[in-house]
C-alpha positions as CSV (number, residue, x, y, z in Angstrom):
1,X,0.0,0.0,0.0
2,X,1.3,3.4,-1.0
3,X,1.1,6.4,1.7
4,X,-2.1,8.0,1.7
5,X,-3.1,11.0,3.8
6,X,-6.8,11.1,3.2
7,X,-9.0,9.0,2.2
8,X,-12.9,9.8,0.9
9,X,-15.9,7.3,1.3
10,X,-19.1,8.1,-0.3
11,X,-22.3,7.8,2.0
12,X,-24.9,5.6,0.4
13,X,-23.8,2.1,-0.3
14,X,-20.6,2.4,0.4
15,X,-20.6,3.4,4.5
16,X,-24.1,3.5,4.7
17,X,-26.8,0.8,3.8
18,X,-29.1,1.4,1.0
19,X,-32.2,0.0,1.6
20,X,-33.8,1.4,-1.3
21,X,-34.8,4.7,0.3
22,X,-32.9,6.8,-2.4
23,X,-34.9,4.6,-5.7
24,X,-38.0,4.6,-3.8
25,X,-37.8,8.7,-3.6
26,X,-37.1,9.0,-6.4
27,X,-40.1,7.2,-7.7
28,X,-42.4,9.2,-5.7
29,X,-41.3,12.3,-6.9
30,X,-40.8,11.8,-10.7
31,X,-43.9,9.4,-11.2
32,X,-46.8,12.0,-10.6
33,X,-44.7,14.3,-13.7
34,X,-44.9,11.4,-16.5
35,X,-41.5,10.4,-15.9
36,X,-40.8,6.8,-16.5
37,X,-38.8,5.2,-12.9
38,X,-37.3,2.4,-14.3
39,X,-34.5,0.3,-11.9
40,X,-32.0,0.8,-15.3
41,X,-32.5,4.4,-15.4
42,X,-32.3,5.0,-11.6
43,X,-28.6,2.8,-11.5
44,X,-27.5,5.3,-14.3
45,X,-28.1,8.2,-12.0
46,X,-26.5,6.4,-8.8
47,X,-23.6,8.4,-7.5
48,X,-24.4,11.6,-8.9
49,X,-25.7,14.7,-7.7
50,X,-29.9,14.3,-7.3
51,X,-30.4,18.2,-8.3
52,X,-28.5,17.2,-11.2
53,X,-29.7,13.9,-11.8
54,X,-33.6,14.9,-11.9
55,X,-32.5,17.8,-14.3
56,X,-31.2,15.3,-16.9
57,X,-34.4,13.2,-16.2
58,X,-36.7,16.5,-16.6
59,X,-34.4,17.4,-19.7
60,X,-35.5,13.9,-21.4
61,X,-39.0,13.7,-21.0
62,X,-40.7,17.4,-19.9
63,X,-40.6,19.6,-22.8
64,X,-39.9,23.2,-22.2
65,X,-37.7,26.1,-22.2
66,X,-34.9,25.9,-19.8
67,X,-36.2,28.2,-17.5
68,X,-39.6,25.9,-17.4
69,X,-37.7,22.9,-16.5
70,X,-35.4,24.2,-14.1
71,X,-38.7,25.3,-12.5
72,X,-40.2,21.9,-13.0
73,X,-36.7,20.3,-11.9
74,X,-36.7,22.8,-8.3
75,X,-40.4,21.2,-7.4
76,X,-39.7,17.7,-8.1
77,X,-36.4,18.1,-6.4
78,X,-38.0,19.2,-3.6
79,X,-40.7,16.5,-3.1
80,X,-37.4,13.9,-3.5
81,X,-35.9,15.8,-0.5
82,X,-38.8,16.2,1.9
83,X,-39.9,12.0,1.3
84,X,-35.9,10.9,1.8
85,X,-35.5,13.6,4.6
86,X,-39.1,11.6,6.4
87,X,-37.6,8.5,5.8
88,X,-34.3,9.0,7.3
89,X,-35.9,11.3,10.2
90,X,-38.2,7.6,10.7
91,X,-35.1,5.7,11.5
92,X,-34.0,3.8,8.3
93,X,-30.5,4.0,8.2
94,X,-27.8,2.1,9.3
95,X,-24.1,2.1,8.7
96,X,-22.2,-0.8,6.2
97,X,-20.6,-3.0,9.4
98,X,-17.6,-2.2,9.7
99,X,-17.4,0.9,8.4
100,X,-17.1,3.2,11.8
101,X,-13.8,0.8,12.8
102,X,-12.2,1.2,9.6
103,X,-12.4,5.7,10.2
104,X,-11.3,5.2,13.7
105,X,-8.2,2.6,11.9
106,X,-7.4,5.2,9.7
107,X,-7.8,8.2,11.8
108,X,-5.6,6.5,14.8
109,X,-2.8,6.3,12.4
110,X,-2.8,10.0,11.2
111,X,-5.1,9.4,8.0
112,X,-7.8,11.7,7.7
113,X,-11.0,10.7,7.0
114,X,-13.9,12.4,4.8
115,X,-17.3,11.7,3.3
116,X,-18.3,12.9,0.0
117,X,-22.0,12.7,-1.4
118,X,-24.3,13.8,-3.8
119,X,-26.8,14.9,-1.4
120,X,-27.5,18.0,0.1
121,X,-26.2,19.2,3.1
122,X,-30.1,19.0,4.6
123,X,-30.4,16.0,3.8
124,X,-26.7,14.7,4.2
125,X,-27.2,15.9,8.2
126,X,-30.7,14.3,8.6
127,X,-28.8,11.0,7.4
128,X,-25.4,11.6,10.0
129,X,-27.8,12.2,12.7
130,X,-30.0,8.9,12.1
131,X,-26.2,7.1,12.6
132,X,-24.7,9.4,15.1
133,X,-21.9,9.6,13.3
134,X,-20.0,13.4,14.2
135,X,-16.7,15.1,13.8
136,X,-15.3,12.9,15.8
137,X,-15.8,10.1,13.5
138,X,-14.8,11.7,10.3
139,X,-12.8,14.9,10.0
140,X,-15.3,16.7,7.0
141,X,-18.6,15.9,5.3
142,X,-18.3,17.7,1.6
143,X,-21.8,17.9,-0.2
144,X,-23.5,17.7,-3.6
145,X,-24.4,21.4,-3.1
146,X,-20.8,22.0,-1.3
147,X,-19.5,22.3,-5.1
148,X,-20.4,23.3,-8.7
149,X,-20.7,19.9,-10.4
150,X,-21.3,16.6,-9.3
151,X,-19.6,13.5,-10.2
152,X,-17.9,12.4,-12.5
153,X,-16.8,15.8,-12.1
154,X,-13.7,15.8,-9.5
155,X,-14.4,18.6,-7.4
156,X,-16.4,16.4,-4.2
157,X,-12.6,14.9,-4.5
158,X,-10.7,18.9,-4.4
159,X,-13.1,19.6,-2.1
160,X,-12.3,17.1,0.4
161,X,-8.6,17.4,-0.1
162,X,-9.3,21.2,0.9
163,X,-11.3,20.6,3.8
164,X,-8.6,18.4,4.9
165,X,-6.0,19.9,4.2
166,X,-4.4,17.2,2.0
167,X,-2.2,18.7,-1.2
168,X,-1.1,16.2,-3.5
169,X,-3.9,13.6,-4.5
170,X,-1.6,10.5,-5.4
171,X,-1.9,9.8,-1.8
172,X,-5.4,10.5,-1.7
173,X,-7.5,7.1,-1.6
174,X,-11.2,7.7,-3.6
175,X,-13.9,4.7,-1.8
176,X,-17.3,4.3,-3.8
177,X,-19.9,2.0,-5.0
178,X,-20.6,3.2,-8.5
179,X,-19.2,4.1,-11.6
180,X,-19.6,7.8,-10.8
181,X,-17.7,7.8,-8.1
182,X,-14.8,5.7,-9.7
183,X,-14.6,7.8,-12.5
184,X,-15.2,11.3,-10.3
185,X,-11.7,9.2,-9.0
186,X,-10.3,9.0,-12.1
187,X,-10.8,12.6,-13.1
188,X,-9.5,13.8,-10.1
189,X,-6.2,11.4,-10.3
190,X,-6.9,9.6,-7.5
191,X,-3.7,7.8,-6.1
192,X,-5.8,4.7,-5.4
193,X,-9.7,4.1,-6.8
194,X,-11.6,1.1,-4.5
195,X,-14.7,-0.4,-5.7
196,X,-16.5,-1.8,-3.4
197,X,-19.4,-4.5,-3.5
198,X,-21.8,-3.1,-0.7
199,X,-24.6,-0.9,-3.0
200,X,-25.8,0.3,-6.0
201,X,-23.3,-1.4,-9.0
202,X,-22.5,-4.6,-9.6
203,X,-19.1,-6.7,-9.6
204,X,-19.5,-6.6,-13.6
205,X,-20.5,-2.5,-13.9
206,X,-18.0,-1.9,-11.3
207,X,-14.8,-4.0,-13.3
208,X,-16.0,-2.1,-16.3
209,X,-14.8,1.4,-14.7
210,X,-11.5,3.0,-13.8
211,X,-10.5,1.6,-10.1
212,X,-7.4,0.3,-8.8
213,X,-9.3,-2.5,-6.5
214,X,-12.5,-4.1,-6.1
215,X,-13.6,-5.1,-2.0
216,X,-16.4,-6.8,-0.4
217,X,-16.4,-3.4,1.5
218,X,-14.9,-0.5,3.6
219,X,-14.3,-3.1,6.5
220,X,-12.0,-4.6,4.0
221,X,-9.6,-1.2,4.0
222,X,-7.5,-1.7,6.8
223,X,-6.3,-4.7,5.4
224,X,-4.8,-3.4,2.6
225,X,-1.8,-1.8,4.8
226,X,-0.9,-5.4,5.9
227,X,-1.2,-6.5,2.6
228,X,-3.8,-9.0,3.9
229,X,-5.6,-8.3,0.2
230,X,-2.5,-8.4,-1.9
């Protein structure tokens, strides 16, 4: 294992379980406008900002000028919010195991920690208060709203690095469980790219991207400093 001074996790499927919350708001929001939910379309949207990800979706299938469908995009962007925000304020959420011992690993050894996610940062603290998690188990929390572009765009990556205080990103270490995040990874020049098995993209989608290794999961991490994963 190379050095690495920071290392990024996405939220959703990669530290924290998705039980379908995310798809199933999603649906609720889109379906009363005409647009088609289908699981294909909604696994091509994984990973990426949701302001953005319901304009491309509004973009497809509401005609309109663009000031129309940014209109359109704000409302249905709003009903997504409000039904994830109830259902994460109800309970729902749980961490992947092993993922609040593999920060504290890191962290005790000097490595900072920092999530990255395509929510918003209403929604992102509604989901950190469900697990409890604070600043004393991560260093930052960097938002979809944090920056001007979502993945694959790199800047959740530069904006971690910032908030962390972390200058050169070939010893920054990118964690995420779908092609977005791999290639937001890639774009940014991510010293090592993990894939991991725990949400939204399968083995097969996930091989098919840019990443330097594939895990189970994040408890798998720690293991890659004892070489205990080749």
């Amino acid at each position: 294992m190379k050095d690495i001074d920071l290392v990024i996790f996405d939220m959703a499927g990669t530290t924290v379980l998705d039980a379908g919350q995310v798809p199933e708001a999603f649906r609720i929001a889109l379906q009363p406008h005409g647009i088609p939910v289908t699981d294909e379309a909604l696994r091509a949207v994984r990973g990426a900002s949701k302001r953005e990800a319901i304009r491309r979706l509004v973009e497809l299938h509401i005609p309109g000028n663009p000031a129309e469908m940014d209109q359109k995009a704000g409302q249905i962007f709003e009903a997504f919010r409000q039904h994830l925000a109830k259902s994460y304020a109800q309970g729902g959420v749980q961490p992947i195991p092993g993922a609040a011992q593999t920060f504290a690993w890191l962290r005790a050894r000097g490595i900072k920690v920092v999530l990255n996610t395509g929510f918003d940062r209403s929604i992102t603290d509604l989901l950190l208060q469900a697990i409890g998690w604070d600043h004393h188990a991560v260093d930052a929390v960097i938002c979809g709203d944090d920056v001007p572009q979502g993945r694959p765009a790199p800047f959740l990556i530069f904006r971690a690095m910032e908030a962390a205080g972390v200058f050169n990103v070939r010893r920054v270490m990118n964690v995420g469980d779908t092609v977005l995040d791999l290639q937001a990874g890639f774009n940014a020049g991510a010293g090592e790219n993990i894939a991991v098995l725990s949400g939204a993209h399968s083995r097969e989608q996930l091989e098919k991207a840019p990443h330097t290794r594939l895990l189970a999961s994040v408890a798998e991490i720690p293991a890659l400093w004892s070489g205990g994963l080749g």
